[in-house]
C-alpha positions as CSV (number, residue, x, y, z in Angstrom):
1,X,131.7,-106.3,11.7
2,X,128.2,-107.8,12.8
3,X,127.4,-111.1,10.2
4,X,124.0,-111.3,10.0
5,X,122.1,-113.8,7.3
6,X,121.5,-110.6,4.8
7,X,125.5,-110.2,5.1
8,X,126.5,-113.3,4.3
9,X,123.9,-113.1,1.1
10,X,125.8,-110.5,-0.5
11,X,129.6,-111.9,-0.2
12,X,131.1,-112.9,-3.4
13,X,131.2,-116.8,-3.5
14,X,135.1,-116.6,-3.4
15,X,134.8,-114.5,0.1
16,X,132.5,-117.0,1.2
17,X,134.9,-119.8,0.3
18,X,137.3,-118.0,2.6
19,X,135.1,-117.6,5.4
20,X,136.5,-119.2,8.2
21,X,140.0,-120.1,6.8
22,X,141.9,-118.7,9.6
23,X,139.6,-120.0,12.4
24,X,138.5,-123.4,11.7
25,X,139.6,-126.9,10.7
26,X,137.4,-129.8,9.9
27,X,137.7,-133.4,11.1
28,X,136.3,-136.3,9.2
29,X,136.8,-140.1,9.6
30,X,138.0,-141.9,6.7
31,X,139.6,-145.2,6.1
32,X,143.6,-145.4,5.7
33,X,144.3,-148.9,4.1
34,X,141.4,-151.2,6.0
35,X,142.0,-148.4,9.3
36,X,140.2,-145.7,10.4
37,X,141.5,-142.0,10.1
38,X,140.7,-139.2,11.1
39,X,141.5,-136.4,8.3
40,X,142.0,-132.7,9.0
41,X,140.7,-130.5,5.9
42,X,141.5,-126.2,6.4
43,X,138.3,-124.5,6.2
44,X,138.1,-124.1,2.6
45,X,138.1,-128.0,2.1
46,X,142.2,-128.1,1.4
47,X,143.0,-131.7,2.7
48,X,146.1,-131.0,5.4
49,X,146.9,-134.4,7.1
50,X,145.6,-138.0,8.1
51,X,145.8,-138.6,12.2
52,X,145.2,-142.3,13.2
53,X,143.1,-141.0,16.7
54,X,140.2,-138.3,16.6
55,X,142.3,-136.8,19.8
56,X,145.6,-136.7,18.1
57,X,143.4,-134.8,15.2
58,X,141.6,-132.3,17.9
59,X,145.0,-131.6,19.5
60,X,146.7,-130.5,16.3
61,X,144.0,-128.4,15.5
62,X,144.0,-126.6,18.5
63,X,147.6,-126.8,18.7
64,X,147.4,-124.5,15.3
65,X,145.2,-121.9,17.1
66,X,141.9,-123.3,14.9
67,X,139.2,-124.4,16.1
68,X,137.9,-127.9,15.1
69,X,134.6,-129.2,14.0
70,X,133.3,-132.6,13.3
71,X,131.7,-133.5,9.9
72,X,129.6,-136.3,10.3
């Protein structure tokens, strides 16, 4: 299937929710108790785990065949 901008205008908003589920994961910092985190959300924003290094975080995604991105 090509995705192209007019395809992803006519998706229903709970298939564009979806998009991406089984492909990415997102990593964000966040503070753990006065520490810094790194939390891994699914692509659909469901919070997964806390990993105290952004490496430990990267590895677990990609151990889970996803591919992570950073949100700033």
């Amino acid at each position: 299937m090509n995705i192209t901008p007019t395809t992803l205008r006519q998706i229903s908003s709970q298939d564009f929710v979806a998009f991406g589920v089984n492909d990415l994961a997102y990593i964000k910092v966040v503070d753990v108790d006065g520490s810094t985190g790194y939390a891994i959300h699914a692509a659909d924003g469901t919070p997964l785990t806390v990993m105290p290094e952004r490496e430990a975080a990267f590895a677990a995604v990609r151990q889970h065949e996803l591919e992570p991105v950073s949100v700033h």
